[in-house]
C-alpha positions as YAML, in Angstrom:
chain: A
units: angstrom
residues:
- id: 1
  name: UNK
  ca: [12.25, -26.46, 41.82]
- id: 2
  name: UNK
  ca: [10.14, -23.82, 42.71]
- id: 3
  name: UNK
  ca: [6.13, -24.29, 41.74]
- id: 4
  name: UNK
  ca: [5.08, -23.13, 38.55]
- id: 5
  name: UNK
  ca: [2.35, -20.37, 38.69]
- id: 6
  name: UNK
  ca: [-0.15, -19.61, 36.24]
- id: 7
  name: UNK
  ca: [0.20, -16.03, 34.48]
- id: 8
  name: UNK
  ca: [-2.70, -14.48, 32.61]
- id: 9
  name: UNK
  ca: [-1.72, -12.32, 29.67]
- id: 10
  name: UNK
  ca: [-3.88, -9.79, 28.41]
- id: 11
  name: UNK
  ca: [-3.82, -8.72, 24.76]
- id: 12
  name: UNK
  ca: [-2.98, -4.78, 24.76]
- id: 13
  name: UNK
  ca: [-4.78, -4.60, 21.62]
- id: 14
  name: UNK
  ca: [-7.21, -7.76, 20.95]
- id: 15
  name: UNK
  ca: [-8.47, -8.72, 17.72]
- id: 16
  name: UNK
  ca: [-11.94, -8.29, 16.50]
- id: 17
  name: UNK
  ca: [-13.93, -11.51, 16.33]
- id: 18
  name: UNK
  ca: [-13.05, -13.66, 13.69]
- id: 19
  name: UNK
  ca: [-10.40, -11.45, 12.19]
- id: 20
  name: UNK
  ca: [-6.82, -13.37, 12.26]
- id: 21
  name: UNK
  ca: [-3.71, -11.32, 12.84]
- id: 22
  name: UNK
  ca: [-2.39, -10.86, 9.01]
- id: 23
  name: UNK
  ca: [-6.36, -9.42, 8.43]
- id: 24
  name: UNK
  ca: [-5.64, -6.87, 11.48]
- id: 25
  name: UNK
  ca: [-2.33, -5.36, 10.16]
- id: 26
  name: UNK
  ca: [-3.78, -5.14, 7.18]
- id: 27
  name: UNK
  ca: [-6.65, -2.92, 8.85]
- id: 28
  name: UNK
  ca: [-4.38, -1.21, 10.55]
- id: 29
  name: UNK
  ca: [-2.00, -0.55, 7.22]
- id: 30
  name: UNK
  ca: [-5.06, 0.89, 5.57]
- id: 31
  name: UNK
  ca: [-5.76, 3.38, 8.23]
- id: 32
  name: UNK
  ca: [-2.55, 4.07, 8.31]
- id: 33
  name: UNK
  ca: [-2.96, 4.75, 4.64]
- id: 34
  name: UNK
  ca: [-5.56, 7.12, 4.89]
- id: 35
  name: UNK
  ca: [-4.18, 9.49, 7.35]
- id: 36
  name: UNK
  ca: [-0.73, 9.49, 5.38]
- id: 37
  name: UNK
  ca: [-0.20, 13.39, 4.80]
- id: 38
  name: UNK
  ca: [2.32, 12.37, 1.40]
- id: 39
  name: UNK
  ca: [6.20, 12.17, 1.22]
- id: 40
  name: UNK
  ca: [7.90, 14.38, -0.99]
- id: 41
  name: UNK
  ca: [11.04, 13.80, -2.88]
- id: 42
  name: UNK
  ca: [13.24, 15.00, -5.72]
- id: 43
  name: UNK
  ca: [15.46, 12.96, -7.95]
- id: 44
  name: UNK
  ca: [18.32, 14.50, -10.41]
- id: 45
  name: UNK
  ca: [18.06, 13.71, -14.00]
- id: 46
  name: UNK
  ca: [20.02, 14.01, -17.38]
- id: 47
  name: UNK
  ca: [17.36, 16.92, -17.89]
- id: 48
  name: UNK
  ca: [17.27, 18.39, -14.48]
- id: 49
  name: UNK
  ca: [15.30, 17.53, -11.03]
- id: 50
  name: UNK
  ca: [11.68, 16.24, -11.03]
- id: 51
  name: UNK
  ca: [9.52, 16.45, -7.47]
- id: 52
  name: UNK
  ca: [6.76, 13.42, -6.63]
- id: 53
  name: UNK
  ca: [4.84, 13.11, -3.52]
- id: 54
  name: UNK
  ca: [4.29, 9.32, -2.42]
- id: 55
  name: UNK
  ca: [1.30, 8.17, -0.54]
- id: 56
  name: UNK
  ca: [0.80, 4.72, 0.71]
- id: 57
  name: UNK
  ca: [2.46, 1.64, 1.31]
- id: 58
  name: UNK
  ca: [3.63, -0.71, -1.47]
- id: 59
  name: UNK
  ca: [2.09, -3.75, -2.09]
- id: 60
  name: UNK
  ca: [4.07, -6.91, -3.36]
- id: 61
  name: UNK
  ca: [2.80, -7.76, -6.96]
- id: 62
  name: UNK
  ca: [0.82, -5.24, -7.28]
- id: 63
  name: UNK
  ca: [1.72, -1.86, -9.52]
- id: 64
  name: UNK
  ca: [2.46, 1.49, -8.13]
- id: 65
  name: UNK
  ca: [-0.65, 4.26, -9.58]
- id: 66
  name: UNK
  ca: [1.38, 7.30, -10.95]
- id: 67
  name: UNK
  ca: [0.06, 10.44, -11.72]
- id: 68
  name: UNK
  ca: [0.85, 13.36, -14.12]
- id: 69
  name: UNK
  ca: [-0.60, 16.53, -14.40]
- id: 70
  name: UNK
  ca: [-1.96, 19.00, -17.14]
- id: 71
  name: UNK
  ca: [-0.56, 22.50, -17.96]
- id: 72
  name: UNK
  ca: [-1.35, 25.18, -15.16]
- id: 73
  name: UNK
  ca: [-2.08, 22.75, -12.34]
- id: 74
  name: UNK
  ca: [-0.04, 20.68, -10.32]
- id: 75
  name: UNK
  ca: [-0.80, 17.10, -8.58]
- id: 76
  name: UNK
  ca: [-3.16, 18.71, -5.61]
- id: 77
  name: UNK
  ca: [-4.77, 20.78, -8.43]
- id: 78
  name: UNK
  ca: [-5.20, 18.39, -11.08]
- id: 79
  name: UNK
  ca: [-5.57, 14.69, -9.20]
- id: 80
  name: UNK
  ca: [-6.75, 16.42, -5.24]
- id: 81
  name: UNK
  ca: [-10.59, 16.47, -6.49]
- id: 82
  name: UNK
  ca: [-10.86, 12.82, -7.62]
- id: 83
  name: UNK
  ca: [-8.79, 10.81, -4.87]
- id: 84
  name: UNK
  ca: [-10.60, 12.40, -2.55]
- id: 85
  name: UNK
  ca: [-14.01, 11.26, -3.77]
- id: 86
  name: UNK
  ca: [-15.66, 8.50, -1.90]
- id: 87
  name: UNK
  ca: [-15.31, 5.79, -5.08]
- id: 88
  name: UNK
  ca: [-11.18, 6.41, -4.47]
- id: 89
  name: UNK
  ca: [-11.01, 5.15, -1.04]
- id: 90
  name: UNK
  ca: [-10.95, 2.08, -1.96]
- id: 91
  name: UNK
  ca: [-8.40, 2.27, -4.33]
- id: 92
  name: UNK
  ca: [-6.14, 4.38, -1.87]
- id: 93
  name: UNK
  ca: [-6.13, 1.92, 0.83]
- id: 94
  name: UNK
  ca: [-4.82, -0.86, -1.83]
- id: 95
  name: UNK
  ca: [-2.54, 0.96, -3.87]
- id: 96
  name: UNK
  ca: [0.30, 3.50, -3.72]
- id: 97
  name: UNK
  ca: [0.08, 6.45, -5.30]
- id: 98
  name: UNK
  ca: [3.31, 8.58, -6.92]
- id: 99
  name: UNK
  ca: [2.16, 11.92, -7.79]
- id: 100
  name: UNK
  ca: [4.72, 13.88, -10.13]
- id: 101
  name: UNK
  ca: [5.10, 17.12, -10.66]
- id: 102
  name: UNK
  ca: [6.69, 18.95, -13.81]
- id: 103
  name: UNK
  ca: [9.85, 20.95, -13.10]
- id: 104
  name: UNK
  ca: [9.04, 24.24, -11.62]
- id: 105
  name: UNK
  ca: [5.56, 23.13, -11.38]
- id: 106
  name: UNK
  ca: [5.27, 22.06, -7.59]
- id: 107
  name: UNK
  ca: [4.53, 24.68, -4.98]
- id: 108
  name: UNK
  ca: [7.21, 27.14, -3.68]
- id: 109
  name: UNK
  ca: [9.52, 26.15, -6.67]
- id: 110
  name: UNK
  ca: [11.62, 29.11, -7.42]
- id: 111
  name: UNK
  ca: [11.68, 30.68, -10.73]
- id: 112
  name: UNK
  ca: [13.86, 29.35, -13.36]
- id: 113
  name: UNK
  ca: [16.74, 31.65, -14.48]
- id: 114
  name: UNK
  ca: [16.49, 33.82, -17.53]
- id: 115
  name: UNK
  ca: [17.18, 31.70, -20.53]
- id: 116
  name: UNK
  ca: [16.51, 28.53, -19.03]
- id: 117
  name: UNK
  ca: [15.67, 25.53, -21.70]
- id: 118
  name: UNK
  ca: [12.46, 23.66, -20.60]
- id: 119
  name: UNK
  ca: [12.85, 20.01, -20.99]
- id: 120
  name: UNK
  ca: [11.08, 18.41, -24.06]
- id: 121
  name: UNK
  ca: [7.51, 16.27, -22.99]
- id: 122
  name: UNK
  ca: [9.56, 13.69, -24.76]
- id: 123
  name: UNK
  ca: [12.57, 14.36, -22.01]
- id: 124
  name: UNK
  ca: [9.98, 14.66, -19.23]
- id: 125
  name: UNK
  ca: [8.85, 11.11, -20.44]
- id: 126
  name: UNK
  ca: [12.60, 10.03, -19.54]
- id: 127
  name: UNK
  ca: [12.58, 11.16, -16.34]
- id: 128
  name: UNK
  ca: [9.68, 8.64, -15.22]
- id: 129
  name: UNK
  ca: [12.79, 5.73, -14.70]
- id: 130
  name: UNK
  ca: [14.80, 7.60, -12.52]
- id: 131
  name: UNK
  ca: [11.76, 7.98, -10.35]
- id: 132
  name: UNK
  ca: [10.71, 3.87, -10.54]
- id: 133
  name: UNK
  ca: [14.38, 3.31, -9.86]
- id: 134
  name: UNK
  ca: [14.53, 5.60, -6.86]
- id: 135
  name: UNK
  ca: [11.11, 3.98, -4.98]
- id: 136
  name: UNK
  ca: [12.53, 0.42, -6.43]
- id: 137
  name: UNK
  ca: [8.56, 0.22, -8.14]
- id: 138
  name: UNK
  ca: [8.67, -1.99, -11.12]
- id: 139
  name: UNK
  ca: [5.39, -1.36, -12.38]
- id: 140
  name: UNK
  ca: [3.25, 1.02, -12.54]
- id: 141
  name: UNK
  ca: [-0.86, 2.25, -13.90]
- id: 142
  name: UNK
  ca: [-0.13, 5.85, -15.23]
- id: 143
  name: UNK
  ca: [-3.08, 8.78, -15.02]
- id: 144
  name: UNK
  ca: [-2.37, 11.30, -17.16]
- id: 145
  name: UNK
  ca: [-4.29, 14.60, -18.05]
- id: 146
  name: UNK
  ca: [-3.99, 16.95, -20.96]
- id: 147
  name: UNK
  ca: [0.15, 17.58, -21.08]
- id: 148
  name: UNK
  ca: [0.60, 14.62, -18.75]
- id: 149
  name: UNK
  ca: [-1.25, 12.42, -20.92]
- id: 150
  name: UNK
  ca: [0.99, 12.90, -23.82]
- id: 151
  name: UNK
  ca: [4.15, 12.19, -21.26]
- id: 152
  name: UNK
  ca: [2.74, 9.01, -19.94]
- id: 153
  name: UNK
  ca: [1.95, 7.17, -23.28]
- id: 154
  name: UNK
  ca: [5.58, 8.54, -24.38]
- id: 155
  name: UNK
  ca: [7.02, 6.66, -21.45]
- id: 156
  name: UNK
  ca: [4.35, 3.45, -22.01]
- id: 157
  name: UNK
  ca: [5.72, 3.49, -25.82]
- id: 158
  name: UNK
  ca: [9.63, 3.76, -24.56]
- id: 159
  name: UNK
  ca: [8.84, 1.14, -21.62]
- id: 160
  name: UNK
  ca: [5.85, -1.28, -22.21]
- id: 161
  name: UNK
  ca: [7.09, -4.04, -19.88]
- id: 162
  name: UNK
  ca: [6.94, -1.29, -17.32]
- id: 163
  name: UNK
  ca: [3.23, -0.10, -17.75]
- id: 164
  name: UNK
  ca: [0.75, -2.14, -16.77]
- id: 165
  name: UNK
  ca: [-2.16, 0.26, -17.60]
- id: 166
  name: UNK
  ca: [-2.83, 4.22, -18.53]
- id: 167
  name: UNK
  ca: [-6.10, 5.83, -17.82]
- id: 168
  name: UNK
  ca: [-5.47, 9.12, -20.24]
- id: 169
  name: UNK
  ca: [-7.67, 12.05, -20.54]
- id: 170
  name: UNK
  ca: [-7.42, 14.82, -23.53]
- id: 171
  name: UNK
  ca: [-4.33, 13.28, -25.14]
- id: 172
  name: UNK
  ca: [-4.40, 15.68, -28.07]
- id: 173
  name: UNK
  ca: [-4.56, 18.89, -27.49]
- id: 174
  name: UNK
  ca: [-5.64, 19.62, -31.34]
- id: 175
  name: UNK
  ca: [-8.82, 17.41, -30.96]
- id: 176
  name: UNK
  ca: [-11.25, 20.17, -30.95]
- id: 177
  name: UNK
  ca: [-13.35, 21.38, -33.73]
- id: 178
  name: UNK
  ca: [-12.25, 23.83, -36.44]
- id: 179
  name: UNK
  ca: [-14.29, 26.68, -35.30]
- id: 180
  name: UNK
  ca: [-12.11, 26.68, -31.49]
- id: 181
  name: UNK
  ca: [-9.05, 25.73, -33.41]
- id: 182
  name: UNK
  ca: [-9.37, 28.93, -35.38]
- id: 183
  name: UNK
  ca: [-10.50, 30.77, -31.96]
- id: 184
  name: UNK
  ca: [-7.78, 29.74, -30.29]
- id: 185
  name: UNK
  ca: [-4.90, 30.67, -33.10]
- id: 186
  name: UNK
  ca: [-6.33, 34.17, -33.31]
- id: 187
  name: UNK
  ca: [-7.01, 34.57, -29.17]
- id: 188
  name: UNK
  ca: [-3.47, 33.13, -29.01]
- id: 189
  name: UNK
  ca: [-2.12, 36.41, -30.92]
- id: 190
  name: UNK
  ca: [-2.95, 38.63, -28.14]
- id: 191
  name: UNK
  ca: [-4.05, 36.73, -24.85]
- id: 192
  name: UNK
  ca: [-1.97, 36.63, -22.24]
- id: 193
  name: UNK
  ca: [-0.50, 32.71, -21.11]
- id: 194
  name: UNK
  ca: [-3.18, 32.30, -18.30]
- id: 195
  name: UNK
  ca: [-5.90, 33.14, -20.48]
- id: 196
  name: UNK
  ca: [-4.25, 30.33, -23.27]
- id: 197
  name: UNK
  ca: [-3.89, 27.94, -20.61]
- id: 198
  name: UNK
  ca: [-8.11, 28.04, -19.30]
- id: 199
  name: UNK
  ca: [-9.00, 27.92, -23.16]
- id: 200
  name: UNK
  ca: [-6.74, 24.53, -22.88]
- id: 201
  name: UNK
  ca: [-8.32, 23.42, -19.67]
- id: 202
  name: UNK
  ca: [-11.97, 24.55, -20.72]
- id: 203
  name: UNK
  ca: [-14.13, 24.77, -23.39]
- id: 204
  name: UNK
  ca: [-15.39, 27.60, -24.80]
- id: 205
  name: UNK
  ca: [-19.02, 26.84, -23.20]
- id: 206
  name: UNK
  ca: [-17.18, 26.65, -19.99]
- id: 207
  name: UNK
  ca: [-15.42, 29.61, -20.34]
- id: 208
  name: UNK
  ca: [-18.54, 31.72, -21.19]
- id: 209
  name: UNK
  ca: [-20.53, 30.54, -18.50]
- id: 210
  name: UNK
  ca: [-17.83, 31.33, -16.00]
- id: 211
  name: UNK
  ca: [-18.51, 28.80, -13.50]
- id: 212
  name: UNK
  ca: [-17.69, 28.85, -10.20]
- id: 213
  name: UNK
  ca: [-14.88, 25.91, -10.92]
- id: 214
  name: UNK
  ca: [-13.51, 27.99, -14.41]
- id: 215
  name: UNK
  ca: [-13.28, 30.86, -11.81]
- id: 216
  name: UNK
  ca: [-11.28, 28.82, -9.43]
- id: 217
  name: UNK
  ca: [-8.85, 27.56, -11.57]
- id: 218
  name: UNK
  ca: [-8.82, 31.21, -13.27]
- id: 219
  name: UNK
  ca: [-7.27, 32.31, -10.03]
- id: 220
  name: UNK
  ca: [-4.88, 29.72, -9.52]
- id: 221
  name: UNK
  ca: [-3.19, 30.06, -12.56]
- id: 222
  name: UNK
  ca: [-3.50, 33.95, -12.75]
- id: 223
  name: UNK
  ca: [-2.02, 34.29, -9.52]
- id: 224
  name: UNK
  ca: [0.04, 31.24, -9.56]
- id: 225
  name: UNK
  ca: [3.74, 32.85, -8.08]
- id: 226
  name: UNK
  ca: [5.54, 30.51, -10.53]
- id: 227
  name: UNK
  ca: [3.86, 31.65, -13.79]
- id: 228
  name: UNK
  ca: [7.21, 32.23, -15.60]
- id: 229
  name: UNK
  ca: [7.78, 28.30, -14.60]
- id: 230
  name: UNK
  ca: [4.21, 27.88, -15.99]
- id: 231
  name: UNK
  ca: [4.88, 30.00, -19.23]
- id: 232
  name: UNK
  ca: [7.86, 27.41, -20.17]
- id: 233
  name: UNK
  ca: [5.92, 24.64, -19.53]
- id: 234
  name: UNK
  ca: [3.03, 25.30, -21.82]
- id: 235
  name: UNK
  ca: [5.51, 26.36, -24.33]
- id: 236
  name: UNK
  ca: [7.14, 22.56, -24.60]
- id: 237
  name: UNK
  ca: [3.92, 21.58, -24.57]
- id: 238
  name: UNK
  ca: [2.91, 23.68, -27.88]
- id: 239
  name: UNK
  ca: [6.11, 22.35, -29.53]
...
């Protein structure tokens, strides 16, 4: 038998003092996490195709944070601003995030066809399983604004076992005061949808100091390409 020789191995990539192996993946998985540019992906429903971008990496027992946005935005628009603050991070690197978009709502959709019925919020609410059943989440903590507020708790009422928590901001849209409810019925008489859509979005403070953000999201939505898609969309939402 030949003699045994002694073999030093070097670790390619050694591990920080006092970390252990599952702590280094998990470092690693966060980075990972961080830098992860979003997956898109469409699922077909009873009531047509719905678009969600996924960010993240699932994490056994815990829920999956799902997103909806308002009227005139999309995810980037509407949910961009506060995941990218520095109190998210945390949150990002332990949770993944599903983003969904409303039909005709996510960017470089085509224009719906003449005479096109825009699903219900109620039907857009019944969507949300075919999405869970297509990532295999079972759970999930829903953040809904404005329009996707009011198609969150619809999906948390239809499927409680499946919501572990909502975080909901302006869930009813007629939960203003009797002078801008007035303002708004008579503005809605001759303003045009993009104009309707800002007095949603904004007060009417906001709106007459003409920030620089009211002036931002003025543009997006004026010049949004899809603004027929938009139209239909705040119209299911009025109903």
């Amino acid at each position: 038998m030949s003699e045994l020789q002694e073999v030093s191995i070097t670790e390619e990539k050694p591990l920080l003092p006092g970390r252990s192996l599952e702590d280094a993946k998990e470092a690693e998985l966060a980075a990972q996490t961080l830098l992860d540019p979003g997956q898109t992906h469409s699922v077909e429903t009873p009531f047509g195709s719905i678009t969600f971008t996924v960010f993240g990496i699932p994490k056994p027992k815990r829920p999956a944070i799902l997103t909806y946005h308002d009227v005139g935005l999309n995810y980037k628009t509407c949910f961009k601003p506060l995941f990218d603050t520095e109190d998210m991070q945390e949150i990002i690197k332990n949770f993944v995030r599903v983003h969904v978009e409303a039909p005709g709502m996510e960017e470089g959709a085509p224009v719906f066809p003449l005479g096109y019925q825009y699903p219900s919020l109620d039907q857009l609410a019944d969507m949300i399983p075919f999405i869970l059943q297509f990532l295999n989440f079972s759970t999930i903590v829903g953040f809904g604004v404005g329009a996707g507020a009011y198609v969150l708790s619809r999906y948390a009422l239809s499927h409680p076992e499946q919501v572990e928590g909502l975080v909901l901001v302006n869930l009813d849209s007629s939960a203003k005061g009797w002078m801008d409810w007035a303002a708004h019925k008579l503005t809605g008489l001759t303003s045009s949808v993009s104009d309707m859509i800002l007095e949603h979005l904004f007060s009417q403070e906001e709106l007459s100091g003409s920030s620089e953000l009211v002036q931002q999201y003025r543009n997006i939505i004026v010049h949004a390409p899809n603004l027929e898609n938009i139209e239909l969309f705040w119209n299911s939402f009025n109903k």
